[in-house]
N, C-alpha and C positions, 0 to 999 in steps of 0.2 A: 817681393818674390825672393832677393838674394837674402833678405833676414830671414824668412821662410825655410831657404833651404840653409843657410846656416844654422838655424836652429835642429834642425831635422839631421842635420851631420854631426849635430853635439850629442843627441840623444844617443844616435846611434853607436856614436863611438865609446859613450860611457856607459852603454850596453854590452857592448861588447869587452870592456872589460874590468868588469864587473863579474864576479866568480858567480857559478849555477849554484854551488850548494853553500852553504852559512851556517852547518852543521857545526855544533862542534868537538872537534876531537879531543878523546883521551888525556889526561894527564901527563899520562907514561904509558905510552902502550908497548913497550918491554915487561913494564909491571903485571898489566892487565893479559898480556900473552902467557908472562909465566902464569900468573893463576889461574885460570883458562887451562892449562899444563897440568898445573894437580888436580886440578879438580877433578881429569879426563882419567887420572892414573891411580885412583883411588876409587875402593867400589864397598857398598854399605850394602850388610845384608844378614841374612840366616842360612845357616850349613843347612844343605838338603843331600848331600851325599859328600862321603871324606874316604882318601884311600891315601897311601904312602905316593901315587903320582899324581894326582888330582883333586880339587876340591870344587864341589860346584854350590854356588851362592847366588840368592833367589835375593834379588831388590825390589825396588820399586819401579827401576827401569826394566825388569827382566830378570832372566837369569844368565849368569856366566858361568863356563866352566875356567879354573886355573891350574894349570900343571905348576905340581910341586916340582921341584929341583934341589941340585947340593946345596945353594946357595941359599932357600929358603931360609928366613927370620920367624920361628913363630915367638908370639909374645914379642910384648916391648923391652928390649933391651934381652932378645934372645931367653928369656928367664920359662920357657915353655918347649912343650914335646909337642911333637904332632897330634898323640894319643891324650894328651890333655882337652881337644876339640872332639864334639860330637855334633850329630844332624841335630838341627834347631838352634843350636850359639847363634847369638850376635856375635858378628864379623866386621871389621873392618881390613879391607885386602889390599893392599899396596902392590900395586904390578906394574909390570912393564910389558911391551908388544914385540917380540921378534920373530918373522916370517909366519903373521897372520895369526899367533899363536899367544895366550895372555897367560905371561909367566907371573907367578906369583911370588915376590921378595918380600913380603910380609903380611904376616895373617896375623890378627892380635883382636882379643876382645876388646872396646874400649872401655867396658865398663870396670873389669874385672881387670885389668892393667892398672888401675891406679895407683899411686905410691899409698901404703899403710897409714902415713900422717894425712892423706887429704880425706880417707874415708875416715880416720877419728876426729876431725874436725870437722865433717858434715856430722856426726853423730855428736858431739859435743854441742851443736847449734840449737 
């Protein structure tokens, strides 16, 4: 009986501590937070309406609208006008959220942004 419940007081105690989960975690989950971060701050899509305060861009997830501001970026490396985008571009819009609102600091085609040497090297292949 007392080997009985000495056994029965081993189990339970290396039950007890003994962790519930054995998942395991993340590498770096600062890593995986920031990407998580872009991913949420960037949005891929097609112009369905453009004005000097807004642009709204139709994804896969939906559509958003983005308030233009001074500080807008069109094109990569600022090398664009606003009037250079028309409804139906491919988009890619780099924003940001302030007071429920998605401001847009960069609107840039990704296609049509590429340096001149990478599109004569897809054509040279």
């Amino acid at each position: 009986m007392k080997t009985s419940l000495c056994f029965l007081l081993t189990i339970l105690f290396s039950c007890a501590t003994t962790p519930l989960s054995t998942a395991a975690k993340p590498a770096n989950p600062a890593k995986a937070a920031q990407a998580a971060q872009v991913a949420a701050t960037q949005f891929d899509g097609a112009i369905t309406a453009i004005s000097d305060k807004a642009v709204i861009v139709k994804g896969a997830t939906g559509e958003k609208t983005f308030a233009i501001h001074q500080g807008t970026v069109f094109g990569e490396r600022a090398a664009k006008k606003i009037s250079d985008f028309k409804a139906g571009d491919h988009v890619l819009v780099v924003f940001s959220t302030a007071a429920g609102q998605f401001k847009a600091e960069n609107i840039r085609n990704p296609d049509a942004d590429k340096k001149p040497a990478q599109k004569k090297a897809k054509a040279a292949k």
